[in-house]
PAZA-807293 format. One record per residue (C-alpha): x, y, z. Coordinates in steps of 0.02 Angstrom, whole numbers, plus 32768, in hexadecimal, padded with zeros to 4 digits. Example, Ala and Ser with C-alpha at 12.3 -4.5 7.8 and 13.67 -1.06 7.14 Angstrom:
// residues 2
82677F1F8186;82AC7FCB8165;
//
This chain:
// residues 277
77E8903E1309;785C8FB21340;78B38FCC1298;78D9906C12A3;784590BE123A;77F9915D1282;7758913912E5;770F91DF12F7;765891D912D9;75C5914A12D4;752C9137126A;7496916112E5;740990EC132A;737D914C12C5;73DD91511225;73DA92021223;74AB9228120F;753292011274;757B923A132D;7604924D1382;766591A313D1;764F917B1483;76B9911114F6;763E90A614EB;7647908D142E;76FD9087144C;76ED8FE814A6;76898F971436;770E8F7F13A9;77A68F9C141C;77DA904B13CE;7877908013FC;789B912A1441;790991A213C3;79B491FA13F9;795A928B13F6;78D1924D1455;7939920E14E3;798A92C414FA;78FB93181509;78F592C015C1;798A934615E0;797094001601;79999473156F;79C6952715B8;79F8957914F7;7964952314AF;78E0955A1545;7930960C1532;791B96131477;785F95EE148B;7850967F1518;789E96EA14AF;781596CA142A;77A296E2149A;77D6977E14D8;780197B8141F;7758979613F4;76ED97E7149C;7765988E1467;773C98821398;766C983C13AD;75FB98C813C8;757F98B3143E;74C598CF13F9;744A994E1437;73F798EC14DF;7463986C14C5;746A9806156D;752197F115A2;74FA972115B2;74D2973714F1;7558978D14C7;75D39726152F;757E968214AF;75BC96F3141B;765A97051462;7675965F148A;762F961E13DB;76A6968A136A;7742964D13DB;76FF95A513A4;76F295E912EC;77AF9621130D;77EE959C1345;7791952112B7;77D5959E1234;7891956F1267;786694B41283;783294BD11C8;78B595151191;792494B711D1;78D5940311A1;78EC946310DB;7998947F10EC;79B593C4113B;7955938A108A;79BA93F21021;7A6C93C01076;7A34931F105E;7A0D93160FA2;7AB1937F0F8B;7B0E92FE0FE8;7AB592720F6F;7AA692CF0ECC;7B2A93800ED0;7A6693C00EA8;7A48947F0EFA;79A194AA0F37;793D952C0EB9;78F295890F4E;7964962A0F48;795596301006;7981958B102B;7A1E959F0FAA;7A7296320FF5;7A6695E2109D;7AAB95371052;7B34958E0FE3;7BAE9594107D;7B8294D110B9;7BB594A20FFC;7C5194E41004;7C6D949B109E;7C3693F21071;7C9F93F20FC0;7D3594311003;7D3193A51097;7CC29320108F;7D1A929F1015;7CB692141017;7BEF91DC1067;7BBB9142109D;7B08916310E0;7A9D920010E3;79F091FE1145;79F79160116E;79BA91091214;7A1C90951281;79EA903D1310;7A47900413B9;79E88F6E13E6;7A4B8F3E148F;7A208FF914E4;796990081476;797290BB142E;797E90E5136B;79AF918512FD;799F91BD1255;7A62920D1226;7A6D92A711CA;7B1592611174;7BAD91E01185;7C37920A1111;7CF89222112C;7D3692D2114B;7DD193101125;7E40931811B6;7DB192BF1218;7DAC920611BC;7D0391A811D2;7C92921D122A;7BDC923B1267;7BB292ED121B;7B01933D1259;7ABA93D4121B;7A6F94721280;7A2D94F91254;7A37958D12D8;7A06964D12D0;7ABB966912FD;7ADC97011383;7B699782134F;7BE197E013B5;7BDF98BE13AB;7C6E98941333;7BF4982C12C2;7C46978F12F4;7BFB96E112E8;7BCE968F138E;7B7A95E81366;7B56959613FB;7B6F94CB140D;7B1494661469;7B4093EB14FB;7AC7936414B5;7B139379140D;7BA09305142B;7B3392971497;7AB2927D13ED;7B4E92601388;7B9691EF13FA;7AFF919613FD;7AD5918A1353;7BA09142133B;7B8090C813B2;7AEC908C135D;7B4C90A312B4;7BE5902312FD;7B3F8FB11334;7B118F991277;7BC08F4B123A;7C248FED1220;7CCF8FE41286;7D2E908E1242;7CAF912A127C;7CFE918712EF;7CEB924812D6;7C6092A91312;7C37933B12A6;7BC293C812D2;7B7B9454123A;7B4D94ED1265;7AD3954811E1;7A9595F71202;79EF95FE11F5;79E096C011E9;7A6496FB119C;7AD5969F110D;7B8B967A112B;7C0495FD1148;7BD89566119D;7C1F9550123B;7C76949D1262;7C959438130E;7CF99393132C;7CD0934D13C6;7D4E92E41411;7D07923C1419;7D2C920D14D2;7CF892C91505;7D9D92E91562;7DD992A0161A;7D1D92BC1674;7CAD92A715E8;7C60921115A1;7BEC924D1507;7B95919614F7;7B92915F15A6;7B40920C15D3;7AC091D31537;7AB0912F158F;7A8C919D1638;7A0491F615E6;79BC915E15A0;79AD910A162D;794C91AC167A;78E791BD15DB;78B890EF15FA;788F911216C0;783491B7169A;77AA915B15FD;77BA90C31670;77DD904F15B5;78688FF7157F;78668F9614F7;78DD8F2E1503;787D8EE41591;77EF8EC6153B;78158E4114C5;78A58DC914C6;78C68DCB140A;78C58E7E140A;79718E711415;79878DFD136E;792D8E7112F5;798C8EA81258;79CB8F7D1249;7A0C8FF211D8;7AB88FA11184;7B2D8FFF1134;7B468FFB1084;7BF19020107B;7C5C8F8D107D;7CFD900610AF;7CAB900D115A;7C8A8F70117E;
//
């Protein structure tokens, strides 16, 4: 929505549940595209492979039924990649819940599971974040017309004022058993994004960008990355954002910014924090 709310589904025409939104939806109430969203204009190589590999992991583990035509099986296949890959999405919207009533309350999750994979995160997050201003909560960048809900702003020691997302990652391991978490290249972009939009709503001292790495498979310590904000001498993390935005608007044809002249007046997500205003 033009505030910032999610706009995911619609009520149908017959009354008989909802669907999923359509462009055409979109334009009806001037929804703004979300950080994530945008990025998915861009290609994802890890992400793509990750799904293949699913795929592949589950063609070698299915068997194949007596007579079973190989077009039939290949539909099994495909749906328990699906079932894979939903199984991680969910897992890792449950640990984004429980980091955030931690971050709120100091409350741990009762879920044994979900515990032993947070225990790590918590010591993290004790032992450096020092103070929160927002958690979950949406901003919106009126002038460029995109919006994202941020896992957490809070200052980090040795950081200051930071945006701090949360992943969670079936992390790879060397022979030697050693951690190799892999970070994204649209991580900082989403960050920088999101801080831009964060600096939109009155704030004027956010300046780190903060990525958390939680295994999804096995627990163990969380693995931290500080991006540095202006992405060294050839990279610029917001004006590549920008870049893909302005793809993602060309490619869905809709930008609503265009559509309405107020647009641009409408109220956002304010911090609450008067130390960052």
């Amino acid at each position: 929505m033009r505030d910032g709310r999610p706009f995911h589904e619609v009520a149908k025409k017959d009354g008989s549940g909802n669907r999923p939104t359509t462009l055409a939806d979109a334009r009806k109430v001037l929804a703004l595209p979300s950080v994530t969203n945008v990025l998915g204009v861009l290609a994802k190589p890890g992400l793509d492979a990750w799904k293949i590999e699913q795929g592949i992991m589950a063609a070698l583990t299915l068997p194949r039924r007596a007579d079973e035509p190989l077009d039939a099986f290949a539909h099994r296949v495909v749906a328990d990649m699906g079932e894979q890959v939903e199984k991680a999405a969910d897992f890792g919207s449950a640990i984004h819940a429980a980091c955030e009533v931690y971050a709120l309350d100091k409350q741990l999750p009762a879920d044994p599971k979900l515990l032993a994979h947070l225990e790590a995160w918590v010591r993290w997050f004790d032992s450096n974040v020092e103070r929160v201003a927002s958690v979950e909560q949406v901003f919106v960048h009126h002038e460029h017309g995109y919006a994202g809900r941020v896992d957490m702003v809070a200052l980090v020691r040795d950081v200051g004022w930071a945006v701090v997302d949360f992943k969670t990652q079936k992390v790879k391991r060397s022979v030697k058993g050693e951690a190799k978490p892999v970070f994204y290249e649209t991580w900082p972009l989403q960050l920088a994004a999101y801080r831009q939009a964060i600096l939109a709503s009155g704030a004027k001292d956010v300046k780190g960008l903060v990525s958390v790495v939680i295994d999804s498979v096995q627990p163990g310590p969380v693995h931290v990355k500080q991006w540095t904000p202006s992405g060294g001498p050839f990279v610029d993390y917001f004006g590549s954002f920008l870049a893909a935005l302005d793809l993602w608007k060309y490619v869905k044809g809709y930008d609503p910014r265009g559509e309405n002249s107020n647009f641009k007046n409408q109220t956002s997500g304010k911090f609450q924090d008067p130390s960052l205003n």
